[in-house]
N, C-alpha and C positions, 0 to 999 in steps of 0.2 A: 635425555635432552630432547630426541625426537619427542618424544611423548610430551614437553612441555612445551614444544615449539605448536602441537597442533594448538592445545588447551588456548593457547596464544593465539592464534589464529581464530581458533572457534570464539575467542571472547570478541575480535575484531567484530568478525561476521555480524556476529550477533548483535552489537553495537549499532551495524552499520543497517541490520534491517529494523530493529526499534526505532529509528533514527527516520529513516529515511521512508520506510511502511507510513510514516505518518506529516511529516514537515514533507511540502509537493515539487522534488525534485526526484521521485522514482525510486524504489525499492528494487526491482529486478534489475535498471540497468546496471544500478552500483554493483551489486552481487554476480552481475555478468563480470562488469568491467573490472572490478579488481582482482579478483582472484586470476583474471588474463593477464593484465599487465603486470602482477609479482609473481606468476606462476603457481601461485598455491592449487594445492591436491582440490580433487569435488570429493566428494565425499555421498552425494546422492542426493535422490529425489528426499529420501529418507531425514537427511538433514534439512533440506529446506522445508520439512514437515515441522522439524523440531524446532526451526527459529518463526516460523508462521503461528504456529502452538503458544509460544513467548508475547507474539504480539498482540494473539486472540484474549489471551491472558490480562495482560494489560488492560485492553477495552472493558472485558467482562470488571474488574478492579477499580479503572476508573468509573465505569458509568453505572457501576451496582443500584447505586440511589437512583438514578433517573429510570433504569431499567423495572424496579419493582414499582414504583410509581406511575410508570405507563402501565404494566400488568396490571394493578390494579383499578383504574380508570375501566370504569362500566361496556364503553364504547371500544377500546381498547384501538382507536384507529391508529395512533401514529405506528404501535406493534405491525397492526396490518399491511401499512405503507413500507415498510422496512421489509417484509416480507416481499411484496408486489416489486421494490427496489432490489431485489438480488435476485429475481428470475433471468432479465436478460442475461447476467453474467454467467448463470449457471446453463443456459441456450448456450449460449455463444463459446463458455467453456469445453460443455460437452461435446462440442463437431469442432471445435475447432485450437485447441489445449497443446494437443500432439503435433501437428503441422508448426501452429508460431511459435512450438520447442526446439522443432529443428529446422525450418528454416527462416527466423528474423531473430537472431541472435547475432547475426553480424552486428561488430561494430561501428559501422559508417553509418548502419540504420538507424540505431541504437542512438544516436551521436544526431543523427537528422530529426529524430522523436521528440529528443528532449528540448533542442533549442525550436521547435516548431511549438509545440503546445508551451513552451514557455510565452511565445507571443500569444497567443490565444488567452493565455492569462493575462497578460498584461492586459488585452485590450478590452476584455471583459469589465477587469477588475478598475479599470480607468473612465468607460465609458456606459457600465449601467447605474441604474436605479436602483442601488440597495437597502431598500425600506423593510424587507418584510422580515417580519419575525418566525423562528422555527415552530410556533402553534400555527401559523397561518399553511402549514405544508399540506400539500392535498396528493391523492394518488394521481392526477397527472404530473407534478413535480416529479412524486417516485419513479413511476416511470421512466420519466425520461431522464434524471439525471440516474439511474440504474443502467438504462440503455448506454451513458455516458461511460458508465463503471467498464461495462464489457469491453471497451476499447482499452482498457487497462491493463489486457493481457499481452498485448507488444510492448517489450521491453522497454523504455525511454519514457513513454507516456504517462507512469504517475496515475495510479490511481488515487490519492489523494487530491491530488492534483486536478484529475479532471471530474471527482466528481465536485471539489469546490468550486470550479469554473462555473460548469453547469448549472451550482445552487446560484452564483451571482448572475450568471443569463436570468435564472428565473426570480430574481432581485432582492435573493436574500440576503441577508446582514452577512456579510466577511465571517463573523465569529458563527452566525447561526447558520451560515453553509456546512461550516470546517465543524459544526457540532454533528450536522447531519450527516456529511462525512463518513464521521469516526462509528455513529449509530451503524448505519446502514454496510459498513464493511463486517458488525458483528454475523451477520448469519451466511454473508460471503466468503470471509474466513475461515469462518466456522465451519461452513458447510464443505469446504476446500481442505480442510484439514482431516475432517472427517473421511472424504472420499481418498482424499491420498492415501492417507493410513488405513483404508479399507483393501484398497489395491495393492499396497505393498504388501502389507499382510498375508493376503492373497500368494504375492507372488515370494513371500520370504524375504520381501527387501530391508526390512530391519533389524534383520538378523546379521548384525556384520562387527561387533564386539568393538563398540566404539559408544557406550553409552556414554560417557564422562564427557567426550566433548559434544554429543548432545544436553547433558544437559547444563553444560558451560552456556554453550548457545542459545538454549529457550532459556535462561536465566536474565543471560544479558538480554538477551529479545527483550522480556516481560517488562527489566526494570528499564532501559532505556526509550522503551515505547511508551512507560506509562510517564514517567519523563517531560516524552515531546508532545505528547497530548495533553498535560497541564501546561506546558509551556507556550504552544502555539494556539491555544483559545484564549492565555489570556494574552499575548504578544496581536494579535488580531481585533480587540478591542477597541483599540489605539494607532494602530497600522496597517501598511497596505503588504502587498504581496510582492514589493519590486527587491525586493532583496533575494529573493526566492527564486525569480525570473532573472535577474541577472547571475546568480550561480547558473542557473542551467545555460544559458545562453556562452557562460565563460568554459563552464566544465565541458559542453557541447563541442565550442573548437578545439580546448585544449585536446581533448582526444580525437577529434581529425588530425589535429598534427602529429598526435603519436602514430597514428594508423600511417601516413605517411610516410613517418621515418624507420615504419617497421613493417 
């Protein structure tokens, strides 16, 4: 029964980082805050290796076609860009990764994160210029919406989320932000996957005889990530992003009030 209460569990999780790694209401916070509020076990760095693994998965699934298309392009720039777009987060990871683990995990943080950069989207998303198309992106876009990415590592904040801000600061289309996105967290991920599972390795942290609800979890990761990334390019077409902003803004006090009454 234990044994299929985790399976249950891991399929949640997993669920809930396909889900939320990519539609911009935050991946970490969720995975903070629920597992708090129902008490469920962690289970380790090791597992959040295995539902990041599900999402990286996803990307590589969905964007295969565009992916060999860019490689093969002479110039190879938008590859480049994409690459020059995951330096800050791997700067900013590497000094700073361990600190915002153990201390900005509170939830009242958590909970001020997410209804704050939900306003930043709204006002973005209401009051720029969004003409430009994703051929038009150039390595100062990368830059600086990568630079945006790094702030992705405190809990609440959404990286999805705020690198789509960023592409509409710099006045890209709604869909052609949320395309660049999904692109540019490939070698983020990726490369974050890799280095976890380098260090645990390292330290034996995956040795802990619970592969099944790993790969319950990168399963659901995979298939519910690739999911919201068909879903939300084409729901963006057509729409804006206040549906997005008002979940967090709602989810935001709901859990002040629980912190309050707990």
């Amino acid at each position: 029964m234990n044994n299929l209460m985790d399976l249950f569990k891991a399929l949640i999780l997993g669920i809930i980082q396909g889900v939320t790694e990519f539609i911009p209401i935050s991946s970490s916070a969720h995975l903070v805050i629920i597992p708090k509020i129902l008490n469920w076990p962690y289970w380790g760095k090791s597992f959040d290796v295995a539902l990041h693994l599900g999402t990286f998965l996803a990307l590589l699934g969905y964007f295969k076609e565009d992916l060999v298309k860019y490689l093969k392009n002479p110039d190879k720039k938008l590859i480049w860009i994409l690459l020059v777009s995951a330096i800050p987060a791997f700067i900013f990871g590497g000094l700073f990764d361990k600190l915002i683990e153990e201390k900005f995990n509170e939830l009242w943080l958590i909970s001020s994160l997410m209804m704050l950069f939900a306003v930043f989207l709204w006002i973005s998303d209401h009051f720029c210029n969004k003409k430009r198309n994703l051929e038009e992106v150039n390595f100062l876009d990368g830059l600086i919406i990568g630079i945006a990415q790094a702030l992705a590592l405190f809990p609440g904040v959404s990286r999805s989320g705020i690198t789509m801000n960023a592409g509409i600061l710099r006045n890209f289309k709604r869909e052609d932000a949320a395309k660049f996105s999904f692109l540019m967290s490939l070698p983020t991920i990726g490369g974050a996957v890799i280095y976890k599972s380098l260090k645990l390795l390292s330290n034996k942290g995956l040795n802990n005889g619970k592969l099944e609800i790993f790969l319950v979890g990168t399963l659901a990761s995979f298939l519910s990530g690739y999911l919201c990334i068909k879903f939300l390019l084409k729901y963006l077409q057509t729409k804006n992003f206040d549906i997005f902003v008002f979940y967090r803004l709602i989810a935001g006090i709901l859990l002040f009030i629980w912190i309050f009454y707990h």
